[in-house]
N, C-alpha and C positions, 0 to 999 in steps of 0.2 A: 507553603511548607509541606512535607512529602511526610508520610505518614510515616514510623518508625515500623523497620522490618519487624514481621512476625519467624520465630527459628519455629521448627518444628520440634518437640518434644524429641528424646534421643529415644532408638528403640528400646525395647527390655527386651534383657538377656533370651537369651536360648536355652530352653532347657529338654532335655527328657524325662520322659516318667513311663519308668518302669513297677512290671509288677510281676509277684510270683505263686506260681500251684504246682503243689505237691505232696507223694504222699508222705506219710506218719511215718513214725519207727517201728510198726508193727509190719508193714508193709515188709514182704518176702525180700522183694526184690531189691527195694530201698534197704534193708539191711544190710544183704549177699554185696551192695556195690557203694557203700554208703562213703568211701573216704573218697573215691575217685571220682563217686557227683560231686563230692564238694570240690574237687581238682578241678574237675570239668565245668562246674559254675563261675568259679572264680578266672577261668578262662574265657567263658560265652563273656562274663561281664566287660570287660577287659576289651574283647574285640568290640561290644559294642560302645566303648569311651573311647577308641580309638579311632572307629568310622566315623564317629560325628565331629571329632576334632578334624579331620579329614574333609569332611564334606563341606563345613564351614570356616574355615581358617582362620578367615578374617571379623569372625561373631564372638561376640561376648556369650559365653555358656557357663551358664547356672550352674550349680551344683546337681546330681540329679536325683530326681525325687522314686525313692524306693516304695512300694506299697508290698504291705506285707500285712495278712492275717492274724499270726502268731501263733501258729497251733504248733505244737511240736513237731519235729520234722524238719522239712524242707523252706516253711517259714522261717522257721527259727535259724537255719542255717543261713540263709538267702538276706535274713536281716543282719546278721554278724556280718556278713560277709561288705554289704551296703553301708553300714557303720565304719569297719576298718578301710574307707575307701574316703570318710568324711562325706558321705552322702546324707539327705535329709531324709528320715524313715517316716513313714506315713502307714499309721498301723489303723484301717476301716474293720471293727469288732462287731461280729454279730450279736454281741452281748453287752453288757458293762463288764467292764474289766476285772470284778472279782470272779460272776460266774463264767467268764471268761475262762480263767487261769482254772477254778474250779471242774468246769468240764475236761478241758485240755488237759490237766496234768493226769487225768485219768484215775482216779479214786476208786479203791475197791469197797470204800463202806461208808452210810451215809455220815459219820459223826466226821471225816475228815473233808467230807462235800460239803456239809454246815459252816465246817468251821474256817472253808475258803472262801466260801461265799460270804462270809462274816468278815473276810479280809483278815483272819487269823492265819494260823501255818496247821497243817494238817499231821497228825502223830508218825504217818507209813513215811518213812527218811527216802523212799524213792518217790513218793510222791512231793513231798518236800522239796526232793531237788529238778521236777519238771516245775514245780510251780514257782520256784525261787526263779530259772532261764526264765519263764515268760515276763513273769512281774519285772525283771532286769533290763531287759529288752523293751518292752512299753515305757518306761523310766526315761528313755532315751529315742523316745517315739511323741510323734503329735498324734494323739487314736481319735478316734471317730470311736464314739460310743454309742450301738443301737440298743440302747436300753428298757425300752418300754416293754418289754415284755418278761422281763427279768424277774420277776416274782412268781410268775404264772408257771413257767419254766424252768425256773429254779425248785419248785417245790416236785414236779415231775421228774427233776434229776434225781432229788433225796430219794422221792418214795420208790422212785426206780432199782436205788439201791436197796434201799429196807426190804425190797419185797419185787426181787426180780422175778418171780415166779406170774407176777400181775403182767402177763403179757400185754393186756390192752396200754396199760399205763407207758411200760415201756416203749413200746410200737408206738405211743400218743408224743411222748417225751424223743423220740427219735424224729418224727417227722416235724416237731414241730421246730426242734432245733435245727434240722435238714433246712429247712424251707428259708430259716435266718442267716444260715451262712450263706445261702445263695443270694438272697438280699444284699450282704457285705459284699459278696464277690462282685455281685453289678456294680456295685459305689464304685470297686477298685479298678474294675476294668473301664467302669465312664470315665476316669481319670488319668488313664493308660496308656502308652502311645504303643507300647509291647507288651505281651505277656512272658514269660517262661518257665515252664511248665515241666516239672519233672516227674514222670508219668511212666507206668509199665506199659502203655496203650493199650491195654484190656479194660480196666474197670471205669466204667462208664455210667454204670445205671443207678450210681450216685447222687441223690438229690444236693446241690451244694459240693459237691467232689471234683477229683481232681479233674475228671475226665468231661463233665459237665460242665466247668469254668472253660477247658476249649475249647470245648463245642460252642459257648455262650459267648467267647472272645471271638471266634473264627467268623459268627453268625455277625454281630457288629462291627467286624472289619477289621478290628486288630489281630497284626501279624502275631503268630507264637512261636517264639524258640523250645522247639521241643526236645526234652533232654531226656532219651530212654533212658526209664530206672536199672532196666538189664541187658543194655548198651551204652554207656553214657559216651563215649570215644566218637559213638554217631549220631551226634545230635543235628538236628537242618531244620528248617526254617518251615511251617505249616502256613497257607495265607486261605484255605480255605474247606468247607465242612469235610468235601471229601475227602 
C-alpha cells in the first residue's frame, strides 16, 4: 500500500514593507513645500503598489506593512497617507508612547511635558493639538515601545524645560534622546525592504535624523526613495552612501 501523498504547505503572501524619514514642521524647506511633498508622496506610494502588482501578477500580496516613527512632520504624514490606503502601520517608538507624544508635540514649559508624560493633555491648545495627531495615529498602529529608559529621560526633558539655561542638562537630555531614535530607526530599517526619505540633503549631522537614517539605510543595503524637501517633483532612487 503506497504511502499517502505529502502537498506542500501553500506559499505566504508577498508583501512589502515600507518605511519613512523625514523632516519636522519646523524644517524651512518642509514648510516652503509642505502640500506638494505630501502630492509627491502619495504619488512615490502609488508607483510603488503598482510595480509589485506588476512584477508579480500571479502572487498573493499582503497588504503592506508601513513603518513609521510618529514624530510630527513627515511621519505623521507618510502614516495618514498608509492608513487611507488600508495598509498595516507599524509605529517602532524610541520611547513609551506618552514620552513619546510628550517630546514630539513640542512643549514650551515643564507643567505641560508632566502632564503628557502622565498621559494627561497639556493646557498650550497647540500643543494639544500635535499631541492629540500623534496619540490618533498610534491608536491605529501596532508600536514597538522602547521604553526602558523612560524615567531617566523623561525627567531630563522636564528639567530641561524648568531650567534651559542648565546647558549641560540640556546637551545630556538631547544626546541622550538622539542616540534612542536612532535605536528605533535601526528596528525600522531591519524590517524595511525601502526606505523614503524626505530630506533637504543638507542636514546630516544629526544623531537619529533624517539624514543619518539614509545614510544608515544606504549602509545595510536598503534602497531609498529620496524626496527633496525643496524639490519634491525630483525625487530618484538612492542605492548607495555616495
Amino acid at each position: 500500500m503506497s504511502e499517502p501523498a505529502v502537498l506542500a504547505p501553500p506559499a505566504p503572501p508577498a508583501r512589502i514593507n515600507l518605511a519613512i524619514t523625514g523632516h519636522r514642521e519646523g524644517n524651512a524647506a518642509f514648510a516652503a513645500n509642505r502640500s506638494r511633498i505630501e502630492a509627491v508622496l502619495g504619488e512615490v506610494l502609488d508607483i510603488i503598489s503598482e510595480a509589485a502588482k506588476a512584477e508579480a501578477p500571479n502572487v498573493e500580496i499582503a497588504p503592506t506593512r508601513f513603518h513609521s516613527m510618529l514624530s510630527e512632520g513627515a511621519d505623521l504624514i507618510g502614516a495618514g497617507q498608509a492608513l487611507a490606503r488600508e495598509w498595516e502601520l507599524i509605529s517602532p517608538l524610541a520611547f513609551g508612547l506618552d514620552l513619546n507624544v510628550a517630546i514630539n508635540a513640542l512643549p514650551t514649559t515643564a507643567d505641560d511635558a508632566q502632564a503628557m508624560i502622565a498621559g494627561g493633555d497639556p493646557a498650550d491648545p497647540k500643543v494639544k493639538q500635535r499631541a492629540d495627531a500623534i496619540r490618533a495615529m498610534a491608536g491605529r498602529a501596532r508600536l514597538f515601545e522602547m521604553a526602558e529608559r523612560d524615567k531617566a529621560i523623561g525627567d531630563l526633558f522636564v528639567a530641561g524645560l524648568q531650567h534651559p539655561e542648565d546647558r549641560r542638562n540640556v546637551d545630556t537630555f538631547s544626546a541622550e534622546s538622539s542616540l534612542r531614535v536612532e535605536v528605533a530607526a535601526r528596528v525600522m530599517l531591519e524590517h524595511s525592504d525601502l526606505l523614503i526619505a524626505i530630506w533637504d540633503g543638507v542636514t546630516r549631522a544629526f544623531i537619529g535624523g533624517t539624514g543619518q537614517t539614509v545614510q544608515l539605510a544606504l549602509e545595510i543595503g536598503a534602497p531609498v526613495v529620496w524626496i527633496d524637501a525643496n524639490a519634491p517633483d525630483r525625487w530618484r532612487m538612492l542605492t548607495n552612501p555616495e
